[in-house]
ROBA-495037 format. One record per atom (N, C-alpha, C, O, CB): residue in one letter; x, y, z. Coordinates in steps of 0.001 Angstrom, whole numbers, plus 524288, in hexadecimal, padded with zeros to 5 digits. Glycine has a CB too. Layout:
N
aXYZ/...
***
This chain:
104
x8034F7FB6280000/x800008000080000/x80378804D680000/x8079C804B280270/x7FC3F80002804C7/x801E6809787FD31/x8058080C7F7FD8C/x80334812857FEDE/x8010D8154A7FB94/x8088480BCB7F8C2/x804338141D804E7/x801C2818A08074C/x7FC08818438072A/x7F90F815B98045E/x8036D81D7B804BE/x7FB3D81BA880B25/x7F52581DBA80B45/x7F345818F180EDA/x7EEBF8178C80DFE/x7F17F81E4580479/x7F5BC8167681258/x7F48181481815AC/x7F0BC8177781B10/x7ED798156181DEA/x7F8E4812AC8164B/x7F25981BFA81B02/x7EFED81F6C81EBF/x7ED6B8246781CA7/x7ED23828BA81EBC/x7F3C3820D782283/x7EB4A822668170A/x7E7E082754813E2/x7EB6882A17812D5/x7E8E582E31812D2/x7E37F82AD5816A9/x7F0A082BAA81199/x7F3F082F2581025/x7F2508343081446/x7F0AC838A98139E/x7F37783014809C0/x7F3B9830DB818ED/x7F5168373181C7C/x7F8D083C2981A00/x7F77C840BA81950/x7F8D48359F8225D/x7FBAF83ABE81964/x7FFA283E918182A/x7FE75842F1814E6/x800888471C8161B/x8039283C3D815FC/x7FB9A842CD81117/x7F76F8450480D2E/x7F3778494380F0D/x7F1D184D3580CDA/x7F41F8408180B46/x7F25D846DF8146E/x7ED3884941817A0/x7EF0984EA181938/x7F34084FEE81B21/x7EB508459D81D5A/x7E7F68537881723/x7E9FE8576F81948/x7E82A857DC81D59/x7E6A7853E481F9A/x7E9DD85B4581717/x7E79285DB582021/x7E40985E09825E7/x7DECD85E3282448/x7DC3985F6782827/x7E51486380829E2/x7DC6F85DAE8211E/x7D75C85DDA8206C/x7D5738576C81F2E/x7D1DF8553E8218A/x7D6368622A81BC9/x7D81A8556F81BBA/x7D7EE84FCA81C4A/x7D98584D95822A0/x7D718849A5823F0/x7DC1F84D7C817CA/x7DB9284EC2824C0/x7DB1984BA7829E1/x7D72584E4982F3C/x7D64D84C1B83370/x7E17684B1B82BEA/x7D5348538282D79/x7D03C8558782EF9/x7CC578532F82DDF/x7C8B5855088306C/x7CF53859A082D83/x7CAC184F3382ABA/x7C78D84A84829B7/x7C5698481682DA5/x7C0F08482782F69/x7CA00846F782759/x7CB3B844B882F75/x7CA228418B83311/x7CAE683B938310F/x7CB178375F83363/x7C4EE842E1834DB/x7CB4183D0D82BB4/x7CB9F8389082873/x7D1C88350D8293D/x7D20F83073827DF/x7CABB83AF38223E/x7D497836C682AA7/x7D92E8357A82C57/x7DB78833C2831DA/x7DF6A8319083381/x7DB31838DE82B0D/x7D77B835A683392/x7DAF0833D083B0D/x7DA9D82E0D83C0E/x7DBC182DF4840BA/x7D6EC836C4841D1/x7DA0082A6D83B08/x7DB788259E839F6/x7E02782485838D5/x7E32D8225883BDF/x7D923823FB836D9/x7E13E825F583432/x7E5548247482F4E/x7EB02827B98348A/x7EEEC8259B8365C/x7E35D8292A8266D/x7E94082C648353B/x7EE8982F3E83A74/x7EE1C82BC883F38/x7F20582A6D841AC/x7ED0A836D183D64/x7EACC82ACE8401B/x7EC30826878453D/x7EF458210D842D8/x7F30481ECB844D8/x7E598824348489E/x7ECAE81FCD83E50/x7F06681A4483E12/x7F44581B9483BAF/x7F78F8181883B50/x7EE668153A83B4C/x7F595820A883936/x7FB418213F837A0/x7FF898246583D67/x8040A825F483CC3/x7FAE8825C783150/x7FCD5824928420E/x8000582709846F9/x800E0820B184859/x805208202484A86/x7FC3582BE684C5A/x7FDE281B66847AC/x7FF0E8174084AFC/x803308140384782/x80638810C884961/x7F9BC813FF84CC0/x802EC8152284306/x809908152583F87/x80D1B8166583EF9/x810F98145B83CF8/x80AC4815C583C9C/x80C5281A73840DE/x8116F81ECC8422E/x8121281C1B8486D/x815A4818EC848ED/x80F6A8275D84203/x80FD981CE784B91/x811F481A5D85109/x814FF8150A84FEF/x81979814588518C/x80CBE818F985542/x8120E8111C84CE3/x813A580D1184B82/x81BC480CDA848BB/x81E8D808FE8496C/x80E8680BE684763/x81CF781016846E5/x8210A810EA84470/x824A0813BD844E9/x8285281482841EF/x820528117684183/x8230E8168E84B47/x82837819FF84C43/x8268A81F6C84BE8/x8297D822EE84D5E/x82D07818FF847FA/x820F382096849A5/x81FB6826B8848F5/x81D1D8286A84D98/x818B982A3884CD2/x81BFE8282A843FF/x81EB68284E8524A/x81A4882A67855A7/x818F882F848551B/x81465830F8854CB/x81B37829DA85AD4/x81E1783378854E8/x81C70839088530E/x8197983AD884EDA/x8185383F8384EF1/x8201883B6D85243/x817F38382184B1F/x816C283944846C3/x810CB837DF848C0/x80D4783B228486B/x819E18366E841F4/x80FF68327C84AF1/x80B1E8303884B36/x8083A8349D84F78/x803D68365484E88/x80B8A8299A84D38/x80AA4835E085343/x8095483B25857A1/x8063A83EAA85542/x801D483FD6856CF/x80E6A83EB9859A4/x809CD8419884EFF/x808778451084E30/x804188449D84AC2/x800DE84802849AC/x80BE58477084D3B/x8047883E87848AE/x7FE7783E7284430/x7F93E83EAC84913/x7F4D98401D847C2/x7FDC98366783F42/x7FA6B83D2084E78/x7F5FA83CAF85198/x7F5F88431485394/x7F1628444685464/x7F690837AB85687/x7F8698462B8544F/x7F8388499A85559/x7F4F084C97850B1/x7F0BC84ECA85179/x7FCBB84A94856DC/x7F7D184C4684B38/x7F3C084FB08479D/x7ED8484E4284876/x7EA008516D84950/x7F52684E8884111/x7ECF38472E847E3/x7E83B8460B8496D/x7E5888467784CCE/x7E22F8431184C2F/x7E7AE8436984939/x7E4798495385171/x7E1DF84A808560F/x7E2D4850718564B/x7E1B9852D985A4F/x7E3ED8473485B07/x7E54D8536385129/x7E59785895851A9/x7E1598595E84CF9/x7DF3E85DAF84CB5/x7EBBD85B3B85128/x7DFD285508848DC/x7DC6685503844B2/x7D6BD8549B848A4/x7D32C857CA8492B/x7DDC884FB184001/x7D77C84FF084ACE/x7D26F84EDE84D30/x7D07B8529485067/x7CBB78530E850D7/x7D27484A8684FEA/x7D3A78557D852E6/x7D16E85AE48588A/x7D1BA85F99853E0/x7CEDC8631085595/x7D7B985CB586010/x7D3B08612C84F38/x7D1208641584B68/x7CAE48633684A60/x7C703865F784B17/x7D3FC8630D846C2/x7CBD685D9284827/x7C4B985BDC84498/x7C1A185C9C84ABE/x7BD2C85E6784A98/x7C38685251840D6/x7C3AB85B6F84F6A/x7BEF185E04853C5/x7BD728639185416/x7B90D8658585405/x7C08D85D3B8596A/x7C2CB8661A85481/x7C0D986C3885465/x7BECE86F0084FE1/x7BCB58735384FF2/x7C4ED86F78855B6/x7BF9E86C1C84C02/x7BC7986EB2846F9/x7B66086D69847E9/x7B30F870CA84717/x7BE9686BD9840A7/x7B51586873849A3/x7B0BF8673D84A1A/x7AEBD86A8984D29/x7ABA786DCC84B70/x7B026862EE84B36/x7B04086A58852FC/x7AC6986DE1856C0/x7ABDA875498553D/x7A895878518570B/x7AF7D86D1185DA7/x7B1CA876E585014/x7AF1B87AF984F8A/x7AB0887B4184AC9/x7A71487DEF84A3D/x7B2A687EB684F71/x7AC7B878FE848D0/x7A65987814844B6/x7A26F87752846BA/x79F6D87AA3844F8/x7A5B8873BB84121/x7A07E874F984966/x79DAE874D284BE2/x79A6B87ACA84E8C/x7962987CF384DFB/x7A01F8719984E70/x79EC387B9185143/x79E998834E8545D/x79CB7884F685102/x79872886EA8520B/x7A42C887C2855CE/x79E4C8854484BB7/x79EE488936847A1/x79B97889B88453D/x799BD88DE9843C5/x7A21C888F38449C/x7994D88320843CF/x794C38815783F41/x790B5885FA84042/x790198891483CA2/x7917E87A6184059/x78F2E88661842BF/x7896788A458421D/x78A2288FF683FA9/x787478913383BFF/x7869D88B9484868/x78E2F893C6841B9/x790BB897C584006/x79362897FF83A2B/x7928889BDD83771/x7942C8985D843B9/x79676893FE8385E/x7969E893D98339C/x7949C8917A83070/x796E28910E82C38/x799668938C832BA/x78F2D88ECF83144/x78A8988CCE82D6A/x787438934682C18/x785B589456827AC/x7858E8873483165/x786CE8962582F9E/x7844A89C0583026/x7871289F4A82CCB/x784898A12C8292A/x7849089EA0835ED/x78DB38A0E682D4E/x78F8A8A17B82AB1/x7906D8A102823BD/x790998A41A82010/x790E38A08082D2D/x790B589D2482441/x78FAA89A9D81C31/x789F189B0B81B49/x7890889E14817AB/x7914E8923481A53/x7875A899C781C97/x7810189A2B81BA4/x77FF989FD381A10/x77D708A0CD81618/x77D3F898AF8213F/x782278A40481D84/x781CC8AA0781D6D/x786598AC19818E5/x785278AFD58161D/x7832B8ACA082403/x78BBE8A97681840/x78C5C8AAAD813CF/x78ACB8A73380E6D/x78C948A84980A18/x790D68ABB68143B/x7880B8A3E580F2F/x785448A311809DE/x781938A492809D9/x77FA78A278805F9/x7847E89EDC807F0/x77E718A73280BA5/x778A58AA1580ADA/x774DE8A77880CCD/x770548A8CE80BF5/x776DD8AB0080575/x776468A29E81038/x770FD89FF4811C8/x76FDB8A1D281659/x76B7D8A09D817F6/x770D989A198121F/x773658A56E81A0C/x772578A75881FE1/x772148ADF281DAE/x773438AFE181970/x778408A57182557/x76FFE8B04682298/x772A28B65882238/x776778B6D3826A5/x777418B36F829F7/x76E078BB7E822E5/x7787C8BADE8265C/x77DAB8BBCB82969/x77BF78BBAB82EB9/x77DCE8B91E8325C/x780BE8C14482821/x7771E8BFA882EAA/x7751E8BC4783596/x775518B78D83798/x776328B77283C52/x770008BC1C836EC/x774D98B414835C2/x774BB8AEC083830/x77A628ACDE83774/x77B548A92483A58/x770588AAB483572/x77E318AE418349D/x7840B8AF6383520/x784DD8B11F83A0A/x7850E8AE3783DDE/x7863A8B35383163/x785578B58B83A22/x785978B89D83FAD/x7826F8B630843F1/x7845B8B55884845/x7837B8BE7083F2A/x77ECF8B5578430E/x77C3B8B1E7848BA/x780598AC45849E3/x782EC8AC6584DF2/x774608AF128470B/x780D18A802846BB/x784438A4C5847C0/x788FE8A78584A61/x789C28A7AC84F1F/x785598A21384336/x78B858A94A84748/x790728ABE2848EB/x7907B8AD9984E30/x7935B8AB6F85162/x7919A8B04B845C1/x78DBD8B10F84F57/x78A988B3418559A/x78AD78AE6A85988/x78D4E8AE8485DA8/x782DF8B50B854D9/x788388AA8E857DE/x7883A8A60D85B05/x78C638A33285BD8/x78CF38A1E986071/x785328A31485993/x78FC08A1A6858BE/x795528A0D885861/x7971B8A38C85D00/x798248A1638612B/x797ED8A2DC85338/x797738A8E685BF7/x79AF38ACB885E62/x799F98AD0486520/x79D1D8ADDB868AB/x799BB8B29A85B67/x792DB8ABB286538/x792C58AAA286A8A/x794608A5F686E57/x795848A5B387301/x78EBE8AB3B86B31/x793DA8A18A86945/x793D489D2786D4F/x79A0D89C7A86DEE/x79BF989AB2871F6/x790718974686B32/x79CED89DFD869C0/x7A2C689D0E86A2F/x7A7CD8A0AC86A85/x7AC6289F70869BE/x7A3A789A8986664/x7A5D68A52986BCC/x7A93D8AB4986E15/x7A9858ADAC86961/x7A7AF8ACD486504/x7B01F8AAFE870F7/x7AD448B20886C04/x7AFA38B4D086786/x7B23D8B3A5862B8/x7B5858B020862B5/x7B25A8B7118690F/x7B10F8B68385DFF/x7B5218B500858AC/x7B9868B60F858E2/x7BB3A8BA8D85915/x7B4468B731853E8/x7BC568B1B5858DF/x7C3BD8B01785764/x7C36B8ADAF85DBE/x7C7EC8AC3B85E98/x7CA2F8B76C855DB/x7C1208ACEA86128/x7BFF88A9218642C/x7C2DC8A364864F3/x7C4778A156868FD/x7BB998A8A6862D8/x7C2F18A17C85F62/x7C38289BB485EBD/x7BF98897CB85EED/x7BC308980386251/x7C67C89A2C861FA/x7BFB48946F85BD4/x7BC0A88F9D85D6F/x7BE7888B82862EB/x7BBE8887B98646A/x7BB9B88B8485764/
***
């Protein structure tokens, strides 16, 4: 067989392993690398992977925050809202989650 035993990691960008489609293929390529002398290497593929996975969480919970405010948003700039109900979302945002430049 020749490569692509592990889906051609090497290939993978950050958006391909923002998937999720891959954290398999990095765990069994960190228990090969342990296997052969790579522990540092295998460290650091588990390290990217649990820095992918606590990304795809915090993206989630702010989408989530967000979803209502920027469904209001696009709706109002495509003409299906008026800017009031823009501004009202936004308003609500602003109360339930502080000041703007705040942070999520």
């Amino acid at each position: 067989m020749s490569g692509g035993s592990f889906d051609h990691l090497y290939t993978r960008t950050p958006a391909d392993l923002m998937s999720g489609d891959y954290d398999e293929h990095l765990r069994e390529m960190a228990l090969e690398l342990d296997g052969i002398g790579g522990e540092k290497a295998a460290a650091d593929l588990r390290r990217m992977l649990a820095d992918v996975v606590s990304t795809r969480s915090r993206l989630a919970h702010d989408i989530a925050r967000l979803e209502h405010v920027m469904f209001a948003v696009e709706w109002w700039r495509s003409g299906d809202y008026g800017e009031e109900r823009a501004r009202a979302a936004a308003g609500v945002y602003e109360r339930d989650y502080g000041r703007p430049g705040g942070g999520l």
